[in-house]
C-alpha positions as CSV (number, residue, x, y, z in Angstrom):
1,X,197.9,98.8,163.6
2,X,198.7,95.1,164.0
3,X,197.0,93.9,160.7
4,X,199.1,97.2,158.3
5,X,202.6,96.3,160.4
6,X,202.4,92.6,159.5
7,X,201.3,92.9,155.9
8,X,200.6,89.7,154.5
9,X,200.0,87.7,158.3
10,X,196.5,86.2,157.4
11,X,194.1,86.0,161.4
12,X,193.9,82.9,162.7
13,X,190.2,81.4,162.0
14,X,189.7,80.1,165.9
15,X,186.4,78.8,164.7
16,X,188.8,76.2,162.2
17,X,190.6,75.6,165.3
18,X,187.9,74.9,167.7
19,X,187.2,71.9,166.2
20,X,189.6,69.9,167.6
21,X,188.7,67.9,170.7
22,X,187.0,70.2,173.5
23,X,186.9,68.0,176.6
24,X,182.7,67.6,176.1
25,X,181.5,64.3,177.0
26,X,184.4,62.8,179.1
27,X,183.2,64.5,182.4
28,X,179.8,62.9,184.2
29,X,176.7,64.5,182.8
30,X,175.3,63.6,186.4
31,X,177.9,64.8,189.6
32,X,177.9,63.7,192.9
33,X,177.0,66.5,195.9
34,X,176.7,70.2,195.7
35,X,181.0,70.4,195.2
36,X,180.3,68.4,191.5
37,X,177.8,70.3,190.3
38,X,179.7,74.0,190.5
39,X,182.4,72.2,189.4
40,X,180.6,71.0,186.2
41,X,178.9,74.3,186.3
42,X,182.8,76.3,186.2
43,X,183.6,74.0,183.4
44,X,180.9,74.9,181.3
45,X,181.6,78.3,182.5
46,X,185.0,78.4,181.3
47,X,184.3,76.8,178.0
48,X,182.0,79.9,177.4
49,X,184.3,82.4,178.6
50,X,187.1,80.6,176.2
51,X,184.5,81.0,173.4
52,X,183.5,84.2,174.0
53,X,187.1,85.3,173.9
54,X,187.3,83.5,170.2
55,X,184.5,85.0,168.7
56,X,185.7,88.5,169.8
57,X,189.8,87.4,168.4
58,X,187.6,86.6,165.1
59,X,185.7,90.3,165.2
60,X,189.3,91.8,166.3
61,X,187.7,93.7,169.6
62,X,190.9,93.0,171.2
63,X,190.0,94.9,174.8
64,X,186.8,92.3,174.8
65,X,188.8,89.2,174.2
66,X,191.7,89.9,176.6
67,X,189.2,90.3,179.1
68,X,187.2,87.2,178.0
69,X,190.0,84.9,178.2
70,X,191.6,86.7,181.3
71,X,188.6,85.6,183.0
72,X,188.4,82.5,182.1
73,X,192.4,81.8,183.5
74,X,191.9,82.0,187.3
75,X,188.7,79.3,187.3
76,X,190.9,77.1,185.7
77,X,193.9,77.3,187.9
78,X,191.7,77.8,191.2
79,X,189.2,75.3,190.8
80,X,191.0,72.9,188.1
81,X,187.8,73.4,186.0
82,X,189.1,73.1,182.3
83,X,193.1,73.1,183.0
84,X,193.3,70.9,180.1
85,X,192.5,74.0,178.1
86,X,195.1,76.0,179.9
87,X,197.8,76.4,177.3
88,X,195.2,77.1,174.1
89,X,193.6,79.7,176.4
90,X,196.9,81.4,177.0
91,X,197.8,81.4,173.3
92,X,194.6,82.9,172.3
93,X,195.3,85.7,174.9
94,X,198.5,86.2,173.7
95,X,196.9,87.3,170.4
96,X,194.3,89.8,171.7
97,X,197.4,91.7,173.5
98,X,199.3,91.6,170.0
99,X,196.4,92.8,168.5
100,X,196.1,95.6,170.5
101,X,199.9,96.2,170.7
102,X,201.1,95.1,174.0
103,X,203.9,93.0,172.9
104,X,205.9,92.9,175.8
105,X,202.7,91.0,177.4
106,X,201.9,89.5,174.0
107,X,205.2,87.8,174.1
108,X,205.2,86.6,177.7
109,X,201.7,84.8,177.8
110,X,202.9,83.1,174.3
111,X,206.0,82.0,176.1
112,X,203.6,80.5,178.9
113,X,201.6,78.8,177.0
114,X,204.4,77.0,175.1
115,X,205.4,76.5,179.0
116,X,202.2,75.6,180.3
117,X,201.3,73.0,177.1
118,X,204.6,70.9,177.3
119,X,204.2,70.5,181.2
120,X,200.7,69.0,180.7
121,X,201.8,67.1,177.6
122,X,198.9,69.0,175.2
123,X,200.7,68.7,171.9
124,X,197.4,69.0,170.2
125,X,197.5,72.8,171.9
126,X,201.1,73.0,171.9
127,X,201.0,73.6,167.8
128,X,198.8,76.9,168.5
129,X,200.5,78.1,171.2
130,X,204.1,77.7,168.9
131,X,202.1,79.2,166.6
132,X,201.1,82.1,168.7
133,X,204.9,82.8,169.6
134,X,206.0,83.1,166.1
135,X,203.1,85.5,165.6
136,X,204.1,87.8,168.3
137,X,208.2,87.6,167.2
138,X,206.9,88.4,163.6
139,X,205.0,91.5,164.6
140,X,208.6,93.3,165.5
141,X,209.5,92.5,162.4
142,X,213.0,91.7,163.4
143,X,215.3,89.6,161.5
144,X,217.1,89.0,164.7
145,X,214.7,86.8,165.9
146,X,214.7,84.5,163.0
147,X,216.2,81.5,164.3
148,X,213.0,82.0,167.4
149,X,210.8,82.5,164.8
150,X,212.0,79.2,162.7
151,X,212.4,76.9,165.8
152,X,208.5,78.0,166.8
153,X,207.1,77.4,163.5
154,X,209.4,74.1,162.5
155,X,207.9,72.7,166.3
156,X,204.5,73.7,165.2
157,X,204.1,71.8,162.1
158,X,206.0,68.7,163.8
159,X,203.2,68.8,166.0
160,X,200.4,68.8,163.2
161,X,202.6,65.8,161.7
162,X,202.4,63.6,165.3
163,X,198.7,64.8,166.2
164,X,197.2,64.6,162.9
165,X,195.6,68.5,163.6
166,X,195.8,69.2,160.0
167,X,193.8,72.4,160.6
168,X,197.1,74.0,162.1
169,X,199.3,73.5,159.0
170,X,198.1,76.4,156.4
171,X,197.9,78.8,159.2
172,X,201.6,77.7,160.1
173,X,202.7,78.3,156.2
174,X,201.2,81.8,156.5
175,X,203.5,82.6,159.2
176,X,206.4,80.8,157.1
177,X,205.7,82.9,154.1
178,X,206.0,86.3,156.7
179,X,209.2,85.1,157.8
180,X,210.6,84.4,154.4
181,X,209.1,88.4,153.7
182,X,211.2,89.4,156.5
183,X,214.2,87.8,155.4
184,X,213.9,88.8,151.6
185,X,212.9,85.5,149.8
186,X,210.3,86.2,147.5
187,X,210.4,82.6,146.3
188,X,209.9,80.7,149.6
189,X,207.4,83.5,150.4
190,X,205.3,83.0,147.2
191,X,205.5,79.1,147.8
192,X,204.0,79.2,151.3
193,X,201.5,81.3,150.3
194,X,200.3,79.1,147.6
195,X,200.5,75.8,149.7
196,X,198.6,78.0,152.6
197,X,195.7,78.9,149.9
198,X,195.3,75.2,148.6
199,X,195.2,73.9,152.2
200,X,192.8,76.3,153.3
201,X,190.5,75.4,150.2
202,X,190.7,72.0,150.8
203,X,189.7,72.0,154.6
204,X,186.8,74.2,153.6
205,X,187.8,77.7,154.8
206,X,187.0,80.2,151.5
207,X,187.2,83.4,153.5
208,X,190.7,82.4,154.9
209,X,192.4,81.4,151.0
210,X,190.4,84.8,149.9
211,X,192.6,86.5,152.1
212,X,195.4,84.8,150.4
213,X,194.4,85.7,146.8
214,X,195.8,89.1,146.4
215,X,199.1,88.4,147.8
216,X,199.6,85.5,145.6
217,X,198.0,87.8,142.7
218,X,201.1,90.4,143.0
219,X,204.0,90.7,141.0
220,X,206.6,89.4,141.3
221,X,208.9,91.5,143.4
């Protein structure tokens, strides 16, 4: 099981992360012709499909959200109805295969949506999907990976630095403190950890620095 092999790897909260910007409001609330309505209609379409997908990645039915956000992929490339959400939807699909243990595939649509957000120049989606990729290296658990794993992560929060998506950053220090597990250094471990449960209680998310609590309550090893 995902959540017993990566021990202290708190889920990412999509609901903290869908409130950056969602594309809402910069489209015509009124289309020309039968082609701009179904286009407007596919958009909204998509957007549900994308949120659909989140609230299942939240409830961990990983079959539902894979299928969700696998959906919502080919209106976006075949009609151009949402592309700019591309990249974030890719990321989120590459955690539904991680959580149900495909990470061959896991690792492949995280690679594409690091792929997908630099060619559109979506930084603001390029932080989760660097985010995504360290989760998937993590989950092998293999030290070998470390310098993938660091580059992913240190890209991540330079992101969060130039965008301002301050939401990203105690999610990224979660992953920092699994990598320092990995590597054997309690004290960076225990560090992130405790800079992950302050941000999180200062941006409001109590159930996310809960999760937190008992970690940071162990002894020291």
């Amino acid at each position: 099981v995902v959540a017993a092999r990566r021990h202290d790897l708190a889920r990412v909260d999509v609901d903290e992360h869908d409130r950056a910007p969602n594309g809402i409001g910069e489209h015509p609330q009124a289309a020309i012709g039968r082609d701009g309505v179904e286009r407007h209609r596919e958009l909204f379409g998509t957007q549900a499909l994308g949120a659909l997908g989140a609230g299942r990645l939240l409830q961990e039915e990983w079959d539902e959200a894979a299928a969700a956000l696998e959906e919502a992929l080919p209106t976006m490339r075949d009609r151009r109805a949402g592309l700019v959400w591309e990249a974030l939807v890719l990321a989120r699909l590459a955690q539904a295969y991680l959580g149900r243990g495909d990470a061959a595939r896991a690792l492949a649509t995280a690679e594409e949506a690091v792929t997908v957000a630099q060619r559109q120049g979506g930084r603001l989606y390029e932080s989760e999907a660097h985010l995504a990729l360290a989760r998937v290296l993590l989950w092998t658990e293999d030290a070998r990976s470390r310098k993938a794993i660091e580059d992913a992560l240190a890209r991540a929060l330079a992101l969060v630095e130039e965008t301002g998506a301050r939401v990203y950053e105690p999610f990224i220090r979660v992953e920092l403190a699994a990598l320092a597990r990995l590597t054997g250094d309690e004290a960076t471990r225990r560090r992130e950890l405790r800079e992950a449960h302050r941000l999180f209680t200062e941006m409001g998310a109590p159930l996310q620095a809960a999760k937190l609590a008992p970690l940071l309550a162990e002894p020291k090893g």
